[in-house]
DOVEX-999606 format. One record per residue (C-alpha): residue number from 1; residue in one letter; x negated, y, z negated. Coordinates in nm, 3 decimals. Layout:
! residues N
{NUM a {X Y Z}} ...
END
This chain:
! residues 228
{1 x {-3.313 5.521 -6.374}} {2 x {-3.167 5.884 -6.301}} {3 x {-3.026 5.939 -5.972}} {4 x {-2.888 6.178 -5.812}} {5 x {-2.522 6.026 -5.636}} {6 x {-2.299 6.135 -5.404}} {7 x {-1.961 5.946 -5.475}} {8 x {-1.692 5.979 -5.188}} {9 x {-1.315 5.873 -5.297}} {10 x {-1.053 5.778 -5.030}} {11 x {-0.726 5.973 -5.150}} {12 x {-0.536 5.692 -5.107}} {13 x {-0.675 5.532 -5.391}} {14 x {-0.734 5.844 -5.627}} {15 x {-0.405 5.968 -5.576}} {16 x {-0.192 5.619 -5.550}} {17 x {0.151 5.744 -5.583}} {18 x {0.044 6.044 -5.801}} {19 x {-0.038 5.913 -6.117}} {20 x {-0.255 6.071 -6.340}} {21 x {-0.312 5.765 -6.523}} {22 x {-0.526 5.660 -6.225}} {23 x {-0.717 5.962 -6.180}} {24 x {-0.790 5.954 -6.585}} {25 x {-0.930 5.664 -6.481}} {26 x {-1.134 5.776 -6.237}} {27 x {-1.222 6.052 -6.482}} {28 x {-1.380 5.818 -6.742}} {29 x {-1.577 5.624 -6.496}} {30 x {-1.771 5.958 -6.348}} {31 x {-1.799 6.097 -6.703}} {32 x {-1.994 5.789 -6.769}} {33 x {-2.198 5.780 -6.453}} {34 x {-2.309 6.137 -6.545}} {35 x {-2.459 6.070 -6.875}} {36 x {-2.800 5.957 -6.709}} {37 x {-2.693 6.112 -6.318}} {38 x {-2.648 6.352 -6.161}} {39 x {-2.290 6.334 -5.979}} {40 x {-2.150 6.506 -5.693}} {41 x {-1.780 6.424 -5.561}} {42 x {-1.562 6.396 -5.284}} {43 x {-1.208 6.369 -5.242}} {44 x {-1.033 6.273 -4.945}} {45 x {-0.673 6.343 -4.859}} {46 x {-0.504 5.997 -4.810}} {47 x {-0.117 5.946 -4.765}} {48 x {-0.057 6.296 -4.887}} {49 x {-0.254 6.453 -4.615}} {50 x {-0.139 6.261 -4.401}} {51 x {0.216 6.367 -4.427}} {52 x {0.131 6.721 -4.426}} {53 x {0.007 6.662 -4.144}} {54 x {0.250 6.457 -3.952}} {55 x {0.501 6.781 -4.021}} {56 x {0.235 7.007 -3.896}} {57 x {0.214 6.826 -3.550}} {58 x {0.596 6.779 -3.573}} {59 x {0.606 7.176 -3.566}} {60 x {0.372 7.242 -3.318}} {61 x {0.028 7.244 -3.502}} {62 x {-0.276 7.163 -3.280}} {63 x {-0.558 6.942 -3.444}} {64 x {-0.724 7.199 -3.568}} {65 x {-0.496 7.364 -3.759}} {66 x {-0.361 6.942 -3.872}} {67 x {-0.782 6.970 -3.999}} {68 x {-0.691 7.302 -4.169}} {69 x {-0.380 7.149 -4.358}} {70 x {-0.541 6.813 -4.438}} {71 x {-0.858 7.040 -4.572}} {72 x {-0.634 7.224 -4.823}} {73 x {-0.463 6.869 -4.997}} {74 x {-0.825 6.735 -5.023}} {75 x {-0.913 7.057 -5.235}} {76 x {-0.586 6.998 -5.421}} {77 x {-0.641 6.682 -5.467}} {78 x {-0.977 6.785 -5.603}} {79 x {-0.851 6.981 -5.831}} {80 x {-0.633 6.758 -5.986}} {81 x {-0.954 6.485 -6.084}} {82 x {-1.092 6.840 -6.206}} {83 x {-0.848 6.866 -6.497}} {84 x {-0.892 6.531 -6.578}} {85 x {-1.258 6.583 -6.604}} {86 x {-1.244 6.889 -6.798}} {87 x {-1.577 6.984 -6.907}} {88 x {-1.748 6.759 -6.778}} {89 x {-1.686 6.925 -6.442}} {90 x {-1.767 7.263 -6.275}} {91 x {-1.481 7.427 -6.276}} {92 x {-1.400 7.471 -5.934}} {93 x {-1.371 7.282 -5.629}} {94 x {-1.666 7.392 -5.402}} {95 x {-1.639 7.461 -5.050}} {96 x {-1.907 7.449 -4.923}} {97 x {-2.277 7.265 -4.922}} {98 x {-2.530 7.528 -5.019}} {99 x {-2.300 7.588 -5.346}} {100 x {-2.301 7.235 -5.446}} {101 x {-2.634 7.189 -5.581}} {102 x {-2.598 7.544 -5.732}} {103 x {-2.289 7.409 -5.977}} {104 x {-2.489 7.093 -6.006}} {105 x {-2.610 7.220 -6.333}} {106 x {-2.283 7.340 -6.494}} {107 x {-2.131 6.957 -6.484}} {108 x {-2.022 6.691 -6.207}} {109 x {-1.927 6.861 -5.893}} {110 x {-1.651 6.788 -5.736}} {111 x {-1.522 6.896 -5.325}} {112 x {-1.291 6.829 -5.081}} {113 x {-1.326 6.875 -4.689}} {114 x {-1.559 7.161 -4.579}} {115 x {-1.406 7.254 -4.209}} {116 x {-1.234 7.148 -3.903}} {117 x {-1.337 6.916 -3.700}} {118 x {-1.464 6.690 -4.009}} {119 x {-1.360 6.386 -4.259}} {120 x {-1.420 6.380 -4.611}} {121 x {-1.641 6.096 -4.447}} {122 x {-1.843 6.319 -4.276}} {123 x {-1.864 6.582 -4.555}} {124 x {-1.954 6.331 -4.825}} {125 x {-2.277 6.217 -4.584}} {126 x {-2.384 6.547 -4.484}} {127 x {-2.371 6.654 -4.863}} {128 x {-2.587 6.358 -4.969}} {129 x {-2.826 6.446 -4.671}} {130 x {-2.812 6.814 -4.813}} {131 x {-2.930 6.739 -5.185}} {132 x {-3.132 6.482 -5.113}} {133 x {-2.920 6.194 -5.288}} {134 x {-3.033 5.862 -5.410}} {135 x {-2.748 5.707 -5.303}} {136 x {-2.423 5.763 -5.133}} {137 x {-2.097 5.534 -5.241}} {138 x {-1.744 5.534 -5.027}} {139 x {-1.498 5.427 -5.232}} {140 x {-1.214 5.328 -5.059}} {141 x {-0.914 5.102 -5.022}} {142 x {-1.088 4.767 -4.874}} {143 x {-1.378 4.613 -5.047}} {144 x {-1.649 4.628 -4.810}} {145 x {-1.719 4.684 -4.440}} {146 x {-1.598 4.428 -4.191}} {147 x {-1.677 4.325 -3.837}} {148 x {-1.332 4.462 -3.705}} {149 x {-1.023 4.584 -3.911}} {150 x {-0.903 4.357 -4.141}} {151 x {-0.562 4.421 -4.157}} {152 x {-0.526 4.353 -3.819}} {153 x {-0.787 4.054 -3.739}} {154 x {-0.721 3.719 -3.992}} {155 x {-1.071 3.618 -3.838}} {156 x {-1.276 3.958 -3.937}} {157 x {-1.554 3.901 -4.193}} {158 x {-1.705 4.120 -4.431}} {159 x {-2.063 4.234 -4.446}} {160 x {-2.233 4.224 -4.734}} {161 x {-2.556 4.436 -4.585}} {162 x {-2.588 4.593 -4.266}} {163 x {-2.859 4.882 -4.067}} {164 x {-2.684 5.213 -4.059}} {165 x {-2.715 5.171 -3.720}} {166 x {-2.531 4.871 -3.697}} {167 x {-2.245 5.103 -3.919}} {168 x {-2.264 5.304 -3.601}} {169 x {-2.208 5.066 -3.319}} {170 x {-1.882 4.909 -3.514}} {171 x {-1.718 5.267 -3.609}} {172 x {-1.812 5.379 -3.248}} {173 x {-1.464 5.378 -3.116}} {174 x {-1.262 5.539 -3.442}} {175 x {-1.017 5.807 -3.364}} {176 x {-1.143 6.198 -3.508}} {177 x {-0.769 6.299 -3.514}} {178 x {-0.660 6.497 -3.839}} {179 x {-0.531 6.252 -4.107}} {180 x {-0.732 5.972 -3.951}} {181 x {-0.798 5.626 -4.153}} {182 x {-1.151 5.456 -4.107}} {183 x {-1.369 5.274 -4.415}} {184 x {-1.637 5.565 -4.231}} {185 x {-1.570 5.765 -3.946}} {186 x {-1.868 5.791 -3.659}} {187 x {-2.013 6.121 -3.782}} {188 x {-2.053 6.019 -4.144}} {189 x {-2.190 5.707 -3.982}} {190 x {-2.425 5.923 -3.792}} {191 x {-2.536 6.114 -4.035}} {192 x {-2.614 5.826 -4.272}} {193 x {-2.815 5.658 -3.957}} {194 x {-3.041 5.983 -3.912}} {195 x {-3.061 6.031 -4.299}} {196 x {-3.152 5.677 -4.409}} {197 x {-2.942 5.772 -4.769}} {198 x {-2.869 5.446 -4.927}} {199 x {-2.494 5.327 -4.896}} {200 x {-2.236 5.132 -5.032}} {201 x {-1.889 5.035 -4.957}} {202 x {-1.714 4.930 -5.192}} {203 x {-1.346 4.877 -5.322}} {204 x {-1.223 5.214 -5.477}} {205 x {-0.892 5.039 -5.651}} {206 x {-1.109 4.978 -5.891}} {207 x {-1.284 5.237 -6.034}} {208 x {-1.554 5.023 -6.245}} {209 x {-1.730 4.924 -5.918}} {210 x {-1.831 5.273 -5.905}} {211 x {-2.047 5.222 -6.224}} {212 x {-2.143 4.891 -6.138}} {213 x {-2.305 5.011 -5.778}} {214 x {-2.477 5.290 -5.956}} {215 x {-2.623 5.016 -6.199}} {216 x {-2.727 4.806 -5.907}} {217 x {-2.494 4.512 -5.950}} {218 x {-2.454 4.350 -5.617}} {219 x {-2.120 4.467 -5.469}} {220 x {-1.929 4.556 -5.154}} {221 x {-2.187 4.634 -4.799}} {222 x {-2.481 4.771 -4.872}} {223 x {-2.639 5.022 -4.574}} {224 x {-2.939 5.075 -4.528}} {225 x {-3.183 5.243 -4.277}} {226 x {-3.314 5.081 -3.993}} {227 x {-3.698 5.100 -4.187}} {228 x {-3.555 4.823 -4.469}} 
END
């Protein structure tokens, strides 16, 4: 069944320590996902950004020029899974929402962040809520969402479907600073909750789950309006 899908990648797993091996990898998964969809992309900064950024505030940057500088690596990271796509991409990184749909026709489209003040997160809902995607997937570096942060609580367990709005009341409390880290950060949460767009979580070190939530194989949380 064609869909149209908004795919959202953490930087921290498309760029892991800069090798193009792994966005090539990356690149063959979406090239397949586009034969029969219609695929829209979002790259996040990760551990890249973040370092930018660190030296920014080091040097006297307020957050919203730390937004400004983790905005640009997210379009250079962009760029980089645009080479690997090569045709089967627009050619540029787009910048902003009402363009997206426009290069929609000329191959997958592929973004970073938008503007200040917002996450890849954020930018990858709103976009889905703009086109009117089928579904929305957040690939990132854990394989689901969990009741509290994993990492931190041996006792946290992972969801395998929750509301949107219960997405909302457990990413309530996450940080907006530039360079933040947060499977979704409350305005993407928000915007899925108001949208009702399909969603899925799911473990981005492994770029096959992409395909196999787009297929409709049972993996990572599924999110879903407060209607289901």
């Amino acid at each position: 069944m064609w869909m149209r899908v908004v795919v959202s990648i953490g930087g921290s797993v498309l760029i892991e320590e800069m090798n193009p091996d792994r966005i090539k990898s990356y690149a063959s998964v979406l090239r397949e996902a586009a034969v029969s969809n219609e695929i829209f992309v979002v790259v996040g900064g990760g551990e890249t950004a973040r370092r930018y950024i660190n030296v920014g505030r080091a040097l006297g940057a307020n957050e919203a020029i730390c937004d400004r500088i983790g905005i640009d690596i997210t379009r250079l990271n962009a760029y980089l899974l645009i080479l690997a796509l090569g045709d089967a991409a627009y050619p540029e990184v787009v910048r902003n929402y009402q363009d997206a749909p426009l290069a929609g026709g000329s191959g997958i489209v592929v973004m970073g962040g938008v503007s200040p003040g917002y996450t890849t997160d954020a930018v990858s809902a709103i976009l889905a809520e703009y086109i009117g995607a089928d579904l929305l997937i957040n690939a990132t570096s854990v394989d689901g969402v969990y009741s509290s942060d994993p990492k931190l609580d041996p006792a946290s367990r992972r969801y395998e479907r929750i509301t949107a709005k219960e997405l909302v009341e457990i990413v309530i409390g996450t940080r907006l600073d530039a360079g933040s880290t947060s499977v979704i950060d409350p305005v993407g949460a928000k915007v899925i909750e108001r949208s009702g767009i399909r969603t899925i979580v799911l473990d981005g070190r492994n770029p096959l789950n992409i395909l196999k939530a787009i297929k409709g194989e049972k993996i990572g949380t599924e999110i879903v309006s407060e209607s289901v």
